[in-house]
C-alpha positions in Angstrom: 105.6 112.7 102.7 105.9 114.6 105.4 108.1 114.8 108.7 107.5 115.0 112.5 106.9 118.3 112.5 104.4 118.6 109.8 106.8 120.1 107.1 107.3 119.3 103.9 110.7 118.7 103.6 112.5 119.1 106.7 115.9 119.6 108.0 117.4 119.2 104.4 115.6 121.6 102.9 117.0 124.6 105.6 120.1 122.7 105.8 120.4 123.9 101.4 119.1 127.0 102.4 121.0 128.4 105.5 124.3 127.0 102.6 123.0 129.5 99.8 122.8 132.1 102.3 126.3 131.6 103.8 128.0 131.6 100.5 125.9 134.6 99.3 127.0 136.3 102.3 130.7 135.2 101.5 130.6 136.6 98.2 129.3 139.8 99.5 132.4 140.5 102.2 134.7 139.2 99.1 133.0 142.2 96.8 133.5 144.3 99.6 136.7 144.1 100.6 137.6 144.2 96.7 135.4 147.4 96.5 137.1 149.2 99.5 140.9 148.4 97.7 140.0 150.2 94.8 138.3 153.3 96.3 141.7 153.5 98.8 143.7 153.0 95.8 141.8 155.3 93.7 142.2 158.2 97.0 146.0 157.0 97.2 146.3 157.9 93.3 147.5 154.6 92.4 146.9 153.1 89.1 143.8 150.8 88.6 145.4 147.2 88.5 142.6 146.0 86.4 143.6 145.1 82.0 140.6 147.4 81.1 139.4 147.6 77.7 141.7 146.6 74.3 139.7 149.6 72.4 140.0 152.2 75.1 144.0 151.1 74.5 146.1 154.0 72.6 146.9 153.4 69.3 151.3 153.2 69.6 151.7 155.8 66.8 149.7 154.2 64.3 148.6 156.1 61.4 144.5 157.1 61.2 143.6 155.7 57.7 140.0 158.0 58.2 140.4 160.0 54.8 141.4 163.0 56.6 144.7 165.0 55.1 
């Protein structure tokens, strides 16, 4: 079917897409903003906030069972 216009779908079909491309664009000042804390923190020598990895984690003391004497 098509509408008035000739198109396919009409008014819905922009009306999805014009919604995609505002919350794309939301996401995208989100990761920003996020982006821009972490390089001023990184400049202000601050500690990264994020948990980071458990194997990148020191080992509290523990002894290496690897063989070596």
């Amino acid at each position: 079917m098509t509408s008035d216009d000739g198109t396919a779908k009409g008014g819905a079909e922009r009306d999805a897409k014009a919604e995609r491309e505002r919350r794309l664009a939301e996401a995208l000042r989100e990761n920003l903003l996020k982006r821009k804390a972490q390089a001023r923190g990184r400049r202000a020598g601050e500690a990264d906030q994020c948990a980071g990895l458990a194997a990148a984690r020191p080992d509290d003391g523990k002894s290496d069972d690897s063989g070596k004497q």
